[in-house]
N, C-alpha and C positions, 0 to 999 in steps of 0.2 A: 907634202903632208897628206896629201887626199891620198894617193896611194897604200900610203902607210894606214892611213885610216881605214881606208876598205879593205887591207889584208889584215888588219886587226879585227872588224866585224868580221867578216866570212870565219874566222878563225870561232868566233864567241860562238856564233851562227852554230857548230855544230855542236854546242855543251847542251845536254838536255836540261839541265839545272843553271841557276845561276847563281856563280860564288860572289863572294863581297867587291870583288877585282872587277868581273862582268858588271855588276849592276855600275861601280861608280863609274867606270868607260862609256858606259852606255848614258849615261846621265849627261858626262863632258862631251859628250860627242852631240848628243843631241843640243846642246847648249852651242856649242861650236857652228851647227848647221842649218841652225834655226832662222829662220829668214836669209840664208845665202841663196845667191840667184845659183845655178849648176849643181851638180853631185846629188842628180835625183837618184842614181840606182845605188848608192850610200844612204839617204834618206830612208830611201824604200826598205834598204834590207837592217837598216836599225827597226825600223817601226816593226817588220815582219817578225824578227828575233824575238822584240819585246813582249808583241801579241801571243807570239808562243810560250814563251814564258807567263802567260794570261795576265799582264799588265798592258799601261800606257803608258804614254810621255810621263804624265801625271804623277805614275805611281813611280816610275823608276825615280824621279827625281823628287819627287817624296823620301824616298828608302833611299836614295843618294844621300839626303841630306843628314837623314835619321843616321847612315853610318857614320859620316863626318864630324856629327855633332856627340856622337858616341864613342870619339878617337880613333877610328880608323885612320888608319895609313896603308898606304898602298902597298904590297909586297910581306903584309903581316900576314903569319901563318896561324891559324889557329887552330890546334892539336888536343886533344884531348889526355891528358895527363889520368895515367893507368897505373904506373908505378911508380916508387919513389918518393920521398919526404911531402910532395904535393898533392898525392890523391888519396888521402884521405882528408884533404879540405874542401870544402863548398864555397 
């Protein structure tokens, strides 16, 4: 799983933004590796991601919580509807 875990970071690692998918990964991840003894250069490179994104633990999992509690699920696309029966709703 640590594997798969640090090729998922390094992968986040290069989005200059972070989508709804990133922030909650990053949220579980840190939850995941919070007091584990090993997997410091996973630690490292969450916390580095997060910094650059100008949060912390804190915040992501603030805004982790904020999308969960707002229906997020993971793999939902959100598109902006331009044409068709739906855009001219608010």
């Amino acid at each position: 799983m640590y594997d798969q875990d640090l090729a998922l970071v390094r992968e986040i690692n290069t989005h200059k933004a972070p989508n709804d998918d990133d922030i909650t990964t990053m949220g579980r991840l840190f939850m995941r590796y919070q007091g584990s003894a090993g997997g410091e250069e996973l630690k490292q490179l969450i916390s580095k991601t997060v910094e650059q994104w100008g949060m912390d633990r804190q915040g992501i999992l603030d805004h982790s919580k904020q999308l969960w509690q707002s229906g997020y699920r993971p793999g939902q696309v959100h598109e902006e509807i331009t044409v068709g029966s739906g855009a001219d709703q608010e």
